[in-house]
C-alpha positions as CSV (number, residue, x, y, z in Angstrom):
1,X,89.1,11.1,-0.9
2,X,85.9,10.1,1.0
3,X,87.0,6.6,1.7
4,X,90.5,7.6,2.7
5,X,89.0,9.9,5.6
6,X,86.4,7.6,6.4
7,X,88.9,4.7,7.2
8,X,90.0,7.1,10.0
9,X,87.6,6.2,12.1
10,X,87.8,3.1,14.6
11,X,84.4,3.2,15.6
12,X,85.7,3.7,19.4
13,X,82.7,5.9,20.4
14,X,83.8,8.8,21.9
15,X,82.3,10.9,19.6
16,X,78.5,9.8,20.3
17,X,78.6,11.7,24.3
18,X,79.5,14.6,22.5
19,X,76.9,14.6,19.7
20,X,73.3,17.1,20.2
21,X,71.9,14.4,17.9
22,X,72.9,11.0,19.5
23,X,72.1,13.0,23.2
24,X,68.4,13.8,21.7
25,X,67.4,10.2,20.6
26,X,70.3,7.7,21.4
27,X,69.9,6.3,17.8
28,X,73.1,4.7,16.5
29,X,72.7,6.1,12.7
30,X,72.6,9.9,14.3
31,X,75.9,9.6,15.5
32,X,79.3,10.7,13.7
33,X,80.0,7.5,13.9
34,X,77.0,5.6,12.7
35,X,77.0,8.2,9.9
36,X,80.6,7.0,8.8
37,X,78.8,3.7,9.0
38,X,76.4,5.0,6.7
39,X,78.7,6.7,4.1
40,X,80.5,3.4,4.0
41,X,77.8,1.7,3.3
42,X,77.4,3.9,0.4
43,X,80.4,3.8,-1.3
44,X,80.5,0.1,-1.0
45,X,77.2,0.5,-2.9
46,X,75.0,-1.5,-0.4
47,X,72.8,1.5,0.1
48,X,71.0,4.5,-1.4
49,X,70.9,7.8,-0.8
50,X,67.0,7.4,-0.2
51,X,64.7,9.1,2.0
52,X,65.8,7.7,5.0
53,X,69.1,7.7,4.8
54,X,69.2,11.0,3.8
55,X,67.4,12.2,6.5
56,X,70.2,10.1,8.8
57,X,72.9,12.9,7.2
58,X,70.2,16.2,7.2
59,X,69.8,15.3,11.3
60,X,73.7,16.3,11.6
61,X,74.6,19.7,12.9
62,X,77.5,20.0,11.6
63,X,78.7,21.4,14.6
64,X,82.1,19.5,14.6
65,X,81.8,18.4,18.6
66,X,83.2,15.4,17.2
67,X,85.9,16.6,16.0
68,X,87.3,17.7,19.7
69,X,86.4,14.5,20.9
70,X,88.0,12.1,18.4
71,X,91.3,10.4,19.4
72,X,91.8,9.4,15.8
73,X,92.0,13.0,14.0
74,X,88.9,12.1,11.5
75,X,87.8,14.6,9.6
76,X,84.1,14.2,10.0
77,X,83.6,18.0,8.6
78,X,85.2,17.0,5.2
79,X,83.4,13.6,5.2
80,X,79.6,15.2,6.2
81,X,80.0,18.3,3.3
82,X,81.1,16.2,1.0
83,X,78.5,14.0,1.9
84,X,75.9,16.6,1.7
85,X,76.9,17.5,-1.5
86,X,76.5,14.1,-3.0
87,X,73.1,14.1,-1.3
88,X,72.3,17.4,-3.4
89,X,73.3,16.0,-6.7
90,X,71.9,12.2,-5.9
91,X,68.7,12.7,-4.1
92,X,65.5,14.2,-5.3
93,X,63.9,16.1,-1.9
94,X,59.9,16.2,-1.4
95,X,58.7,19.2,-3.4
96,X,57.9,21.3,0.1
97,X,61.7,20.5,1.1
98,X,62.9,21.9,-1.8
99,X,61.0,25.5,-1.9
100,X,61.9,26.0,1.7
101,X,65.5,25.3,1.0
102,X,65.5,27.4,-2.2
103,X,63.6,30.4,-0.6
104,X,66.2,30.3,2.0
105,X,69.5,30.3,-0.4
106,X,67.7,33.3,-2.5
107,X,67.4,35.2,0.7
108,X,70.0,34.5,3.5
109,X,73.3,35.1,1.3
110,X,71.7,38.8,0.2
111,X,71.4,41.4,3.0
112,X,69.3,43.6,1.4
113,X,66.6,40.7,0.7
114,X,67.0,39.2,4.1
115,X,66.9,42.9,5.7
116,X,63.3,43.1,3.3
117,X,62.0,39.7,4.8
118,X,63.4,40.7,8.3
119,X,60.5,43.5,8.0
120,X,57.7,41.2,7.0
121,X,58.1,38.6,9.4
122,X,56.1,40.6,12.3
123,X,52.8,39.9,10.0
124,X,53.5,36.2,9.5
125,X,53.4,35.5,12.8
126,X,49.7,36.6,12.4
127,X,48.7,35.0,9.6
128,X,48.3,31.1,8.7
129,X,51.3,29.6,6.6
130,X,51.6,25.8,5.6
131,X,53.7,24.4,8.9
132,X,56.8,23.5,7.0
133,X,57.2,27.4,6.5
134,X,56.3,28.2,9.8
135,X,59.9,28.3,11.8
136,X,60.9,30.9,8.9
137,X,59.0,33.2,10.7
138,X,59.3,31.8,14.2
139,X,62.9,32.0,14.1
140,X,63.2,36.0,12.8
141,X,64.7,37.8,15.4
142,X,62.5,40.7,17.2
143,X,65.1,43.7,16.8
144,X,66.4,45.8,14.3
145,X,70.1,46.8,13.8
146,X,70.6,49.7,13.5
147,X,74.9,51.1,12.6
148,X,76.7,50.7,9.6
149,X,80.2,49.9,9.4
150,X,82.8,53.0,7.6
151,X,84.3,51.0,4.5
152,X,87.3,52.7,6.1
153,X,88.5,53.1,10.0
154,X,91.7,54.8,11.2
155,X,94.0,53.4,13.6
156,X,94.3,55.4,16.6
157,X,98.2,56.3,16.9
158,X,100.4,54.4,15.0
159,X,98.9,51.7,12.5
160,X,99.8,48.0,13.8
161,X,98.5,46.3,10.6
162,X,96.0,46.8,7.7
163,X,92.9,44.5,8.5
164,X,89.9,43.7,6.1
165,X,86.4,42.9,8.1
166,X,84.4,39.9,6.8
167,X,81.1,42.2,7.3
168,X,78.6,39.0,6.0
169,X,75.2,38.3,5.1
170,X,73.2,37.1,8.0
171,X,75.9,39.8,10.6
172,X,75.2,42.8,8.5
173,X,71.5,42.6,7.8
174,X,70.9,41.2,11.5
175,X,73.7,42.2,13.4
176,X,75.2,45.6,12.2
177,X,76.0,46.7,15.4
178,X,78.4,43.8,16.0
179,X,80.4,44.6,12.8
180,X,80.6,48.6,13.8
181,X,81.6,47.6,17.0
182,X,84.4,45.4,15.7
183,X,85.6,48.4,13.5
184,X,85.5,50.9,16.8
185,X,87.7,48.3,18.4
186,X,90.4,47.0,16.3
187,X,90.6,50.9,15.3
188,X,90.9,52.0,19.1
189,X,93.8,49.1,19.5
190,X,95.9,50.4,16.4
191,X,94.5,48.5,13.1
192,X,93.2,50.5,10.1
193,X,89.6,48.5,9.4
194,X,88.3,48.0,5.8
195,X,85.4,46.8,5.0
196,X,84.9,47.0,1.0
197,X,81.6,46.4,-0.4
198,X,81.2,42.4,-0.1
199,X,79.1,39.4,-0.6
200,X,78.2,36.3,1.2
201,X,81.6,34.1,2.0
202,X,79.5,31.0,1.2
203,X,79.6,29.4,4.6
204,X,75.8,28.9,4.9
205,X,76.0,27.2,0.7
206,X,78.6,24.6,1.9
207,X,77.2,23.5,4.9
208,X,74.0,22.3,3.0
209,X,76.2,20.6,0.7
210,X,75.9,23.4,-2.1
211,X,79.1,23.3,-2.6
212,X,79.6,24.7,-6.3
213,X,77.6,27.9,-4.8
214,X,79.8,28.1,-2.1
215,X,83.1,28.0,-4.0
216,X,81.5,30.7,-6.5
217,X,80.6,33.1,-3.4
218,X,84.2,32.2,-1.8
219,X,86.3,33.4,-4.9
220,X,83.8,36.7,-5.2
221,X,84.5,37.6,-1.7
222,X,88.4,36.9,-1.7
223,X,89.0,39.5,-4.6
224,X,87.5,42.1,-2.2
225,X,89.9,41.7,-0.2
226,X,93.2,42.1,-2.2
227,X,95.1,45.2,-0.4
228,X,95.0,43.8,3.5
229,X,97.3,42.4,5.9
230,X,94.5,40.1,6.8
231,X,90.4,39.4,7.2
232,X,89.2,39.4,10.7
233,X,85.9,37.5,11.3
234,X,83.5,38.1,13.9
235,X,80.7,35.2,13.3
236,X,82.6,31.8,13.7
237,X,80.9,29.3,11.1
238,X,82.0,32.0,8.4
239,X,85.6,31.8,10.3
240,X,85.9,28.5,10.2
241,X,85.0,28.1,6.5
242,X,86.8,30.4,5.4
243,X,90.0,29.2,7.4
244,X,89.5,25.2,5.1
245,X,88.9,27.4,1.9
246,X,92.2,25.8,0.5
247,X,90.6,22.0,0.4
248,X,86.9,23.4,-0.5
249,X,89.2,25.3,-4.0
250,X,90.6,21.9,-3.9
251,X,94.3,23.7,-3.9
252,X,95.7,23.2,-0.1
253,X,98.6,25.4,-0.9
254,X,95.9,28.1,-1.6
255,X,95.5,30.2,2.0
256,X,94.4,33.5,3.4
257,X,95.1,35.0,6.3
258,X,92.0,34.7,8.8
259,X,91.8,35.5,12.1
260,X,88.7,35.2,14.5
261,X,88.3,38.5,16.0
262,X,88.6,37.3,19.6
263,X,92.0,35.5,18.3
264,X,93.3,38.4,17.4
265,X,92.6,40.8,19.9
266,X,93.8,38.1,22.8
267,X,97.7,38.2,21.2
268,X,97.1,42.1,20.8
269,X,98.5,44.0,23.9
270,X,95.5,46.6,24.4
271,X,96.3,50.2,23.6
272,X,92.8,52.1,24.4
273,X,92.1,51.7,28.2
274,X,88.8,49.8,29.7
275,X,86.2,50.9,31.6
276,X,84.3,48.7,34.2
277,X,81.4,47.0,33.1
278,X,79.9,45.8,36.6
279,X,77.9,43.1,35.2
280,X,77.9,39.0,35.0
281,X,78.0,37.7,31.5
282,X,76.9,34.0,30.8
283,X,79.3,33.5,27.7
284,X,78.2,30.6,24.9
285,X,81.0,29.0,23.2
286,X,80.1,28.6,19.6
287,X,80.5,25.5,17.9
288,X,82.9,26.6,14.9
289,X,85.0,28.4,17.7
290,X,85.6,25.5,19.9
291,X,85.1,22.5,17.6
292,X,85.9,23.4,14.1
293,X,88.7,26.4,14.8
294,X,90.1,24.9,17.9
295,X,89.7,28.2,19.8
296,X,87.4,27.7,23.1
297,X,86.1,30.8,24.2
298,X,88.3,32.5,22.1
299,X,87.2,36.3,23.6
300,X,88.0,35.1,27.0
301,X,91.1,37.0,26.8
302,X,89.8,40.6,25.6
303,X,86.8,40.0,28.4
304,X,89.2,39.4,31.1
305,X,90.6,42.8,30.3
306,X,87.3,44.4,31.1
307,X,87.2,45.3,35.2
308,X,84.3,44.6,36.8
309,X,82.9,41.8,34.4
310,X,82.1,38.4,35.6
311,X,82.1,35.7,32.9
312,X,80.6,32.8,33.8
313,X,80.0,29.5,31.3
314,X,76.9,27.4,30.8
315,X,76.6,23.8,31.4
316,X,77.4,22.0,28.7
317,X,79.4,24.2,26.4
318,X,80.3,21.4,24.1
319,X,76.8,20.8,23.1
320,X,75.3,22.7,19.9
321,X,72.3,25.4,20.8
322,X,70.5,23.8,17.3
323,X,71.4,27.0,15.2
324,X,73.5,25.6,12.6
325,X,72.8,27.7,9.9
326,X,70.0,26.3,8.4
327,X,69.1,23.9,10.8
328,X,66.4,25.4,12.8
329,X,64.3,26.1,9.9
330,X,64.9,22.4,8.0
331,X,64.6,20.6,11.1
332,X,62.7,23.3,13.4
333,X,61.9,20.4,16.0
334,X,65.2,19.5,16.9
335,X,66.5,22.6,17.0
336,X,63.8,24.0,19.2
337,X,64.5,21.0,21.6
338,X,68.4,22.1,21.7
339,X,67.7,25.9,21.9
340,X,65.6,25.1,24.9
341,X,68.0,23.1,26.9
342,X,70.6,25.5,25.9
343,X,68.8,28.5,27.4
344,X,68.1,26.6,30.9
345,X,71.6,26.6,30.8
346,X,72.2,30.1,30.3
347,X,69.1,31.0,32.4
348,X,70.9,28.5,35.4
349,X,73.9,30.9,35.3
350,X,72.0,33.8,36.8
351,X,73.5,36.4,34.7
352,X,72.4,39.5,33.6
353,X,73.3,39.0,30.0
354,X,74.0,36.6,27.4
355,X,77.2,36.4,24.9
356,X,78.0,34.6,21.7
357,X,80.6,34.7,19.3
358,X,78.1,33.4,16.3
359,X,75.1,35.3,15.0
360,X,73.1,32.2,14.5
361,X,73.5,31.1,18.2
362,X,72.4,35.1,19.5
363,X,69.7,34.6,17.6
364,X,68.3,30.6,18.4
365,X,68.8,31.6,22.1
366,X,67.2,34.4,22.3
367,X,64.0,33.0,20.7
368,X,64.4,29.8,23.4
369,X,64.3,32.6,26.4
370,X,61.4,34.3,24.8
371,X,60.2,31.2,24.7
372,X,60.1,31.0,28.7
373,X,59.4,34.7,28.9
374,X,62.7,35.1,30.5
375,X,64.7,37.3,27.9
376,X,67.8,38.6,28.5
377,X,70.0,40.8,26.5
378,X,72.1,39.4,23.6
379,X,75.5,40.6,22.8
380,X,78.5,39.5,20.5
381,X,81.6,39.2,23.0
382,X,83.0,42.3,20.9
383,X,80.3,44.5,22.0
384,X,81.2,44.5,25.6
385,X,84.7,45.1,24.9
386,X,83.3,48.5,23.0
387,X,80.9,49.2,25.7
388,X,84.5,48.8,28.0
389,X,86.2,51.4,25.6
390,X,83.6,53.7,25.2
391,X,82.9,53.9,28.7
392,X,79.1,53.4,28.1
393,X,78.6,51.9,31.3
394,X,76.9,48.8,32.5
395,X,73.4,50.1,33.1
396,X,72.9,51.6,29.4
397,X,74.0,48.6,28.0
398,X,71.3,46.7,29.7
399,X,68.9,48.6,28.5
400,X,70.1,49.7,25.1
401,X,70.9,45.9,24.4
402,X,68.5,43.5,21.7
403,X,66.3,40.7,23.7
């Protein structure tokens, strides 16, 4: 299966422009393609999954730019999970690796653990850790959420469809507010909103290359969601995975119905009216919307909508912020360097707030403009469309808003 995908590629190089990695250091191996290179070399059994070739596959994103900029349809997100995977099962990490990576997969899928660790991270900024556990605590986010999502919202008017809400790990311990603002909307335009008691969708476990994990949190969440018309997703790397759940099961006839929440809403014709929001809005693409799901700046639509609100798009929107799930914590350095250039962009826009569709990237942004002492307030896409519909008003957004 590897080599088969792998063979896709023609080494033409359009790929490396568009990759935060090659951009960074201009090093041939931390490219997609040097990486095919790489898995080649492996399967023709030249090379070892040792140290440094691992750390060749680690330094990938995953962020899928490649994937928009390849002429020859390679699947590079099959190729570098699988990849990861075999680096799981073949390679044996350094011991301090390997406790930062397990802490992190006995929290981050469990929202009541992570919400628990959200709370101590305040004192372990004060206190001296071992520097490879250091960005755990650098990266925690400075606010609290604070609404809960109903298990069950009511259409207004007539019911248009039946519609579960993926609620997640990392959006409902960090991001609450996003999912009960997603509820109030879909509600308000005419979908009942369900959102069943639920686990992690495995996203985070497949992207490291835990792939078994993954699978088992996939199936778990899928049964919760038996009795809908379909699952709307508001954090894109869980929308993406959960869209290629058929080859992960390894049964491509196996599908369910996923929409992003942006997707949805911009083939919905609007049935709540929207207030002005007079306000600009420098709006992130996230990688897993516009690389992965083929769906750049998917709430572009449902923003338009809003009168009054200026959206206006950072330089570079193709290149990663350094999020990536677990990447700013297992490669803190790179990702800091990534999350800083990201946020001159954002700052260069002069808006009054920043927007993503992904909670990782709301979250590696922010810390880059605290960074600069130049915060500005963080909101999912979705939230301004509430705001719009609840007529909340530009001014107490700003100051209600996380930073």
């Amino acid at each position: 299966m590897i080599r088969e995908l792998t063979s896709d590629c023609v080494h033409c190089g359009f790929c490396l422009p568009t990759c935060p990695t090659y951009v960074l250091w201009s090093e041939e191996m931390d490219s997609p393609r040097g990486r095919i290179h790489l898995m080649d070399a492996r399967l023709d059994g030249t090379i070892t999954l040792n140290s440094t070739v691992t750390t060749h596959f680690d330094r990938c994103l995953g962020c899928m730019a490649c994937l928009s900029s390849c002429p020859s349809g390679v699947r590079y997100d099959r190729l570098i999970e699988s990849t990861r995977a075999a680096v799981e099962k073949e390679y044996e990490r350094p011991l301090t690796d390997r406790l930062v990576r397990g802490l992190l997969f006995r929290v981050l899928p469990y929202p009541g653990r992570m919400k628990a660790a959200l709370r101590l991270a305040p004192l372990g900024r004060h206190v001296p850790m071992p520097r490879r556990f250091r960005p755990l605590v650098e990266i925690a986010p400075r606010w609290r959420g604070k609404s809960e999502v109903p298990v069950l919202t009511h259409a207004a008017g007539v019911r248009r469809a039946r519609v579960g809400l993926l609620t997640g790990c990392v959006q409902s311990a960090v991001f609450p507010d996003v999912n009960a603002a997603t509820a109030r909307v879909l509600a308000a335009d005419g979908f009942d909103v369900v959102a069943p008691p639920q686990g992690c969708c495995g996203a985070l476990s497949v992207h490291a290359g835990r792939l078994e994990e993954g699978k088992a949190f996939a199936r778990k969440l899928i049964g919760a969601f038996e009795d809908v018309d379909l699952v709307v997703v508001n954090s894109s790397g869980c929308g993406s995975h959960l869209k290629e759940l058929g080859w992960l099961l390894g049964d491509e006839t196996f599908s369910v119905k996923v929409r992003d929440v942006g997707e949805l809403l911009a083939d919905t014709t609007p049935r709540a009216a929207r207030h002005p929001l007079p306000m600009t809005v420098a709006l992130q693409d996230s990688c897993h919307l516009r690389h992965a799901q083929r769906l750049p700046l998917s709430s572009i639509a449902s923003l338009a909508r809003i009168p009054a609100l200026e959206v206006i798009e950072p330089a570079e929107q193709d290149l990663c912020c350094g999020s990536a799930g677990i990447y700013n914590v297992v490669q803190a350095e790179a990702a800091r360097d990534l999350g800083d250039r990201k946020a001159r962009h954002v700052l260069a826009t002069g808006a009054q707030v920043y927007a993503s569709a992904n909670p990782g990237c709301l979250v590696q942004v922010s810390q880059a403009l605290h960074r600069v002492k130049q915060p500005l307030p963080a909101v999912h896409p979705i939230e301004l469309v509430d705001a719009s519909i609840r007529n909340a008003g530009a001014a107490r957004l700003l100051v209600q808003a996380r930073r």
